[in-house]
C-alpha positions as CSV (number, residue, x, y, z in Angstrom):
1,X,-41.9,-3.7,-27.7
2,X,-41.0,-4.3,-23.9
3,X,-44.6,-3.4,-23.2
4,X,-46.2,-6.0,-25.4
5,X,-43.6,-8.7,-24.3
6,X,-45.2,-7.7,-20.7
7,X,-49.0,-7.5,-21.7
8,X,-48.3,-11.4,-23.7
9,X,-46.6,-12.6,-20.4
10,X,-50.2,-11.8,-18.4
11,X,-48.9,-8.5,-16.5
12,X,-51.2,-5.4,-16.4
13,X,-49.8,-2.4,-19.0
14,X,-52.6,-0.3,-18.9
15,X,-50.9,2.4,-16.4
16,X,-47.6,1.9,-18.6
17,X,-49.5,3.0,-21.8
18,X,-50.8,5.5,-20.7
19,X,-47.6,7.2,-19.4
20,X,-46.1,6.0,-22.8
21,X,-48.8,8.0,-24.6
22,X,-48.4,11.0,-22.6
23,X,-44.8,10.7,-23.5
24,X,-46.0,10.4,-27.4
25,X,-48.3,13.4,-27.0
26,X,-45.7,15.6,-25.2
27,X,-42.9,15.1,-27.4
28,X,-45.2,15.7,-30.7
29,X,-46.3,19.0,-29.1
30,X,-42.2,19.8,-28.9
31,X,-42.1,19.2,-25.4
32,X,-38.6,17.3,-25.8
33,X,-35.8,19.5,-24.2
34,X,-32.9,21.0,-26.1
35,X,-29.7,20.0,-25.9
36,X,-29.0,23.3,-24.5
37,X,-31.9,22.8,-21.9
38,X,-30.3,19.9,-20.8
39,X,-27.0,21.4,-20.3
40,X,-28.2,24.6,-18.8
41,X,-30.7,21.8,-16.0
42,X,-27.6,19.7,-15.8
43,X,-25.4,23.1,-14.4
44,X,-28.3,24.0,-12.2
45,X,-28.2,20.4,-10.5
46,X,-24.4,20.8,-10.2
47,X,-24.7,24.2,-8.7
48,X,-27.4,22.9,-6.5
49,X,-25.3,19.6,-5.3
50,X,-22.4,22.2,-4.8
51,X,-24.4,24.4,-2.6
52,X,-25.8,21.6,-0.8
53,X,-22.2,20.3,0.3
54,X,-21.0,23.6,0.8
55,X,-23.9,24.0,3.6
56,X,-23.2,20.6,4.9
57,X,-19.6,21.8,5.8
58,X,-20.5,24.8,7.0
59,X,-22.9,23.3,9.5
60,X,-20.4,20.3,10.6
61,X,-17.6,23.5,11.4
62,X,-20.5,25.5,13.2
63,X,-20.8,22.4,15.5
64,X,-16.7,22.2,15.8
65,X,-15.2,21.8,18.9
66,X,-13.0,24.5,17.6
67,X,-13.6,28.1,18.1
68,X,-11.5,29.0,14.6
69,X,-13.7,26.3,12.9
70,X,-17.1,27.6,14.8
71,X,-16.1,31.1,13.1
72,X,-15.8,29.9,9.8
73,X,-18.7,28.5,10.0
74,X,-20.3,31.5,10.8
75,X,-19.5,33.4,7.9
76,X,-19.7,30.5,5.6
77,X,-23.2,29.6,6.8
78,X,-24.1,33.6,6.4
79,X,-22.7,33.6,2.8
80,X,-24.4,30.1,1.8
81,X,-28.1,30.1,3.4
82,X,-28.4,33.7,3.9
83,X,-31.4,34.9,6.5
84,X,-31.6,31.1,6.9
85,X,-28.3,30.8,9.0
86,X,-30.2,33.5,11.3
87,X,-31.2,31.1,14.2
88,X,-27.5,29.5,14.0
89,X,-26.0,32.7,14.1
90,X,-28.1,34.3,16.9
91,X,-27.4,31.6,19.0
92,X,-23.9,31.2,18.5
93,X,-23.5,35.3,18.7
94,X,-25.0,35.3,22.1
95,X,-24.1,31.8,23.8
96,X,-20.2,30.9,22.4
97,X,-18.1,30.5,24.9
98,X,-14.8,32.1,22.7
99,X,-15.4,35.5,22.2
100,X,-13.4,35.5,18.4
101,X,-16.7,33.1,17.6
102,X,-19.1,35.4,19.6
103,X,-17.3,38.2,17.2
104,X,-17.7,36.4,13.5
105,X,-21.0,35.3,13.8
106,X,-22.0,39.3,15.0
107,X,-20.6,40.3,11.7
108,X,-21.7,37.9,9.6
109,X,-25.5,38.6,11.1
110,X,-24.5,41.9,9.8
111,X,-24.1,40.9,6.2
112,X,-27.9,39.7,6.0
113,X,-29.0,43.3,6.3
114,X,-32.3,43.5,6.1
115,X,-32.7,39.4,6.4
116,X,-31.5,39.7,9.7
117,X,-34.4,42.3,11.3
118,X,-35.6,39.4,13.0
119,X,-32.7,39.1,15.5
120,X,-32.7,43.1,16.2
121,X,-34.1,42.3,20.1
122,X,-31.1,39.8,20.4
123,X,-28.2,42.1,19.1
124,X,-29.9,45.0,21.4
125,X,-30.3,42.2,24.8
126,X,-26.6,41.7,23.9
127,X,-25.8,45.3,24.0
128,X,-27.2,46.1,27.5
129,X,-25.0,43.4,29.0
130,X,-22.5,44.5,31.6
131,X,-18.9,44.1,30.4
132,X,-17.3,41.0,30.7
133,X,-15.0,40.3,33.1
134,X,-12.7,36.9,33.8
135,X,-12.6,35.5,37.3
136,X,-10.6,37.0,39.5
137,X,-9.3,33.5,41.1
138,X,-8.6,31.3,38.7
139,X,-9.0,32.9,35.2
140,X,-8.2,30.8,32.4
141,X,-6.5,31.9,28.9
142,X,-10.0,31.9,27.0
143,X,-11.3,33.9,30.2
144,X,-8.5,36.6,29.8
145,X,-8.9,36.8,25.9
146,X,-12.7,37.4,26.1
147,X,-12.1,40.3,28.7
148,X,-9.6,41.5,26.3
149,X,-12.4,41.2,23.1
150,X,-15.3,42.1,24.9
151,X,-15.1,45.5,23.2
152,X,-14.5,44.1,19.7
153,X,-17.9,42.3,20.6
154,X,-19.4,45.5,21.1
155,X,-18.3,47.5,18.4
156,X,-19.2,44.6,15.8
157,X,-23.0,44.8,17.3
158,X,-23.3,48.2,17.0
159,X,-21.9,47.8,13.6
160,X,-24.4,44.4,13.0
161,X,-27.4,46.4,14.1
162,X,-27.0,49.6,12.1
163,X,-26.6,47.2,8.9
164,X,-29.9,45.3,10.2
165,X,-32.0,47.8,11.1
């Protein structure tokens, strides 16, 4: 009805009939979803949006100013995207300035097993690093608490690349 108000006003329906026919064609051939179809698409968009804001956090606390948030991250990126945290994780494993963060995103590179092969040359670099040790001078807290973690670090490497390998 709409479209023949349209065609006697002087607009151009031809592109609009044609859809409408292919709508007509698809629903005689029992293309129109079930109910159940419906529900089960609407669920997977849910899901989908869920996921979606899940990752959105877990990327804004990966980018935290705080080291408890930064390690929440990690695992939470890990458990959410999977091998695709891996770049994240690598980065943060081998650059974070707070060892606890350093730690977490070590063992959560470590849950990706075989999705995290591709940082094997990273978590073996990090290995052959001398032991960290905090200024003499004028070490701060974080400085004395990653000298105290440094073989935590270690251990959860070793750990990370016998899961990865």
């Amino acid at each position: 009805a709409y479209m023949q108000k349209a065609a006697a006003a002087g607009r151009n329906v031809t592109a609009l009939a044609g859809e409408i026919d292919k709508l007509k064609k698809w629903i005689a051939a029992g293309g129109a979803a079930t109910r159940e179809q419906q529900d089960a698409e609407d669920r997977a968009k849910r899901e989908y949006e869920e996921a979606e804001r899940k990752l959105a956090a877990a990327n804004r606390a990966l980018n935290s100013g705080n080291a408890a948030n930064r390690a929440r991250g990690c695992r939470d990126s890990a458990a959410i995207a999977g091998a695709g945290a891996l770049t994240a994780l690598v980065r943060l494993m081998q650059t974070d300035p707070s060892y606890d963060v350093r730690i977490a995103c070590t063992v959560a590179l470590g849950t990706l097993g075989a999705g995290g092969r591709p940082a094997v040359k990273n978590v073996e670099a990090m290995q052959r690093l001398p032991k960290y040790q905090a200024p003499i001078g004028n070490a701060t807290a974080q400085d004395l608490d990653n000298e105290m973690k440094d073989d935590d670090w270690r251990r959860a490497l070793r750990d990370t690349l016998a899961k990865i390998r």
